[in-house]
C-alpha positions as CSV (number, residue, x, y, z in Angstrom):
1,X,10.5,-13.9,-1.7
2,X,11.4,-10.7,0.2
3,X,13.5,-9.1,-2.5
4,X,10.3,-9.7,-4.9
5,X,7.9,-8.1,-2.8
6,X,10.3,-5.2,-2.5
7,X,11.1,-5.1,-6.1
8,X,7.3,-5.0,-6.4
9,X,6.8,-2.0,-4.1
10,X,9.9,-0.1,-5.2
11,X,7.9,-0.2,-8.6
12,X,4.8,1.1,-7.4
13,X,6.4,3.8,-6.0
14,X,8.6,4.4,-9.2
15,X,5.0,4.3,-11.5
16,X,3.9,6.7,-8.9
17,X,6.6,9.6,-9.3
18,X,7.0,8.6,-13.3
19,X,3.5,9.5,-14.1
20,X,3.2,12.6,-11.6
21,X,6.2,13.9,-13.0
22,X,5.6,13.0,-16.4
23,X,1.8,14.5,-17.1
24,X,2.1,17.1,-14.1
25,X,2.7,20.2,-16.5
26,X,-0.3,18.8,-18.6
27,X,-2.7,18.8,-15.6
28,X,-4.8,21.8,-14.9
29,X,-4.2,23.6,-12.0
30,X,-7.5,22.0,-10.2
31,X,-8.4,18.3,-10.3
32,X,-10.2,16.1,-8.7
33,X,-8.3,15.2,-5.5
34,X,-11.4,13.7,-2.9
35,X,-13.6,10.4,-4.1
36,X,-16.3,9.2,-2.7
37,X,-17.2,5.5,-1.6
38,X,-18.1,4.8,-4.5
39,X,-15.4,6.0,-6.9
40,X,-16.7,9.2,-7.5
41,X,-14.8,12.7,-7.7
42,X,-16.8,14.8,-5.0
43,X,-14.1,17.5,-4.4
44,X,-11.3,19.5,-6.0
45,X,-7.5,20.2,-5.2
46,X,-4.6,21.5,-6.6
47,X,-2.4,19.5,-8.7
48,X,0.0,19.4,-6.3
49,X,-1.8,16.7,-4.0
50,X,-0.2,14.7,-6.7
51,X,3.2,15.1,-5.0
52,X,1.6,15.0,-1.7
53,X,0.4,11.7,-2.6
54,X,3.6,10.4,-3.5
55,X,5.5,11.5,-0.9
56,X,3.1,9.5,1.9
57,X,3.5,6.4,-0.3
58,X,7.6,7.1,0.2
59,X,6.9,8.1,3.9
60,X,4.7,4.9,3.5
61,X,7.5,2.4,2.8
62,X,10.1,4.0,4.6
63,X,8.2,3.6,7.8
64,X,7.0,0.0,6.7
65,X,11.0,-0.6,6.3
66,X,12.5,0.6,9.2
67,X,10.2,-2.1,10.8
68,X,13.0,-5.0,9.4
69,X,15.8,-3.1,11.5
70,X,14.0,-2.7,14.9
71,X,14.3,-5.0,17.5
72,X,12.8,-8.2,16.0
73,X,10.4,-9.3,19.2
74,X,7.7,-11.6,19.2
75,X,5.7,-10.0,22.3
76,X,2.5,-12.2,22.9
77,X,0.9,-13.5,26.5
78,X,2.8,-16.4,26.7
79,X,6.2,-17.7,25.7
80,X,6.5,-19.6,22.6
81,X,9.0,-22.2,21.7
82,X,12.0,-20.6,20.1
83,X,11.1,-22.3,16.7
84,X,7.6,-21.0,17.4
85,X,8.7,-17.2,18.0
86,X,11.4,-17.3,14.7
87,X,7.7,-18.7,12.4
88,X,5.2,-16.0,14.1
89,X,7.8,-13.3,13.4
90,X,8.6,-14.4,10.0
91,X,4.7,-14.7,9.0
92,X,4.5,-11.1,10.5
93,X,7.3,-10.2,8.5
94,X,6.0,-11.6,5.6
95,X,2.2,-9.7,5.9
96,X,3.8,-6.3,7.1
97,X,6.4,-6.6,3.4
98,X,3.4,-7.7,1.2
99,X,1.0,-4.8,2.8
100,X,3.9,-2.4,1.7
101,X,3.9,-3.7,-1.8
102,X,0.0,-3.7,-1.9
103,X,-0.2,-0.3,-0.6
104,X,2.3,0.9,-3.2
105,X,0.2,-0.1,-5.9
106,X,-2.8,1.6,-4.5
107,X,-1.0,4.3,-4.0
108,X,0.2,4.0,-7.9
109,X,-3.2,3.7,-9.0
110,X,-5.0,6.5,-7.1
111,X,-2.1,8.8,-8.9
112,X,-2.8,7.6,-12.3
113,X,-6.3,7.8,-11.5
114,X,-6.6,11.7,-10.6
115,X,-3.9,12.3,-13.5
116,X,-6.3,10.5,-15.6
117,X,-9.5,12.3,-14.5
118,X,-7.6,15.8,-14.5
119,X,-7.0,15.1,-18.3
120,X,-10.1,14.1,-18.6
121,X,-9.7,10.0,-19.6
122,X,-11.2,8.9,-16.5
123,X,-14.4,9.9,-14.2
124,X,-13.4,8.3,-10.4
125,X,-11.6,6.0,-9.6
126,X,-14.1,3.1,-10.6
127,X,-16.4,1.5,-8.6
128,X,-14.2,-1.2,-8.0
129,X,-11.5,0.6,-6.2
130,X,-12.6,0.6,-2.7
131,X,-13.7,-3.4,-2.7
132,X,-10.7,-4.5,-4.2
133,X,-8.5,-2.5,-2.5
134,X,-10.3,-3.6,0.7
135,X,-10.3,-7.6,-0.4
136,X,-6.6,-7.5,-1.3
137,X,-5.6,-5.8,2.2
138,X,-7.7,-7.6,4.5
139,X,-7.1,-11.3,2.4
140,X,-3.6,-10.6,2.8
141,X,-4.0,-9.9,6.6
142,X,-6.4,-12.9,7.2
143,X,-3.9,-15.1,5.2
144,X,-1.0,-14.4,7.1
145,X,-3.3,-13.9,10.9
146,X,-3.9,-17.9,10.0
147,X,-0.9,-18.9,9.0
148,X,0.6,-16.8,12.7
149,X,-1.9,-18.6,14.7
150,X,-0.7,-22.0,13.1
151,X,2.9,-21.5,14.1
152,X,1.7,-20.4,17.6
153,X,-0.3,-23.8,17.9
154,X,3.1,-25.1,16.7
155,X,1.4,-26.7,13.5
């Protein structure tokens, strides 16, 4: 499962640079590079944000993998069983690798959204952005928070 969720981020990130790269000389030199709440373009920026963007979402998953070569601790109040501490860091693993991936999409989607608005396809980023952004995250977190505090109970 771990090599899927990567594959799945590595392609978010590839989409990501592909379409910068590929309509970036089409863009005008403004486009819409703020959004409100809502979805809505309230403020302009130069084209390049475009690259800024992707190169966060790189910074993004580099940081988020460096995490699998640190010292892998399980640091909580009290000791857990050894079978306890491998589950709770696994399950952590597991949330911090499909956060990665989900922020890689969004990441891939907010660029093809401000090429598509700077070409004039798309106004915002849809109403929809910011709820399901937030519902993926946060149902992800929950998910894995329950399935941590079932290994720490030792269920």
């Amino acid at each position: 499962m771990k090599t899927i969720r990567e594959l799945i981020a590595l392609a978010g990130l590839v989409f990501a640079g592909l379409v910068v790269a590929d309509f970036y000389s089409r863009l005008p030199e403004q486009i819409a590079t703020h959004f409100n709440a809502a979805g809505v373009a309230n403020g302009l920026g130069a084209r390049s944000t475009l690259w800024v963007l992707v190169g966060i979402a790189v910074l993004l998953y580099a940081t988020l993998s460096a995490l699998n070569f640190l010292p892998r601790v399980v640091n909580l109040k009290r000791e857990l069983a050894p079978k306890q501490d491998r589950a709770v860091l696994a399950e952590s693993m597991a949330m911090v690798g499909w956060i990665k991936a989900e922020t890689c999409w969004m990441f891939a989607y907010l660029c093809l959204a401000m090429v598509r608005n700077g070409m004039g396809l798309q106004v915002g980023l849809g109403w929809w952005f910011l709820p399901v952004t937030m519902v993926v995250v946060l149902g992800t977190c929950g998910f894995y928070l329950v399935e941590i505090f079932r290994a720490i109970r030792g269920g």
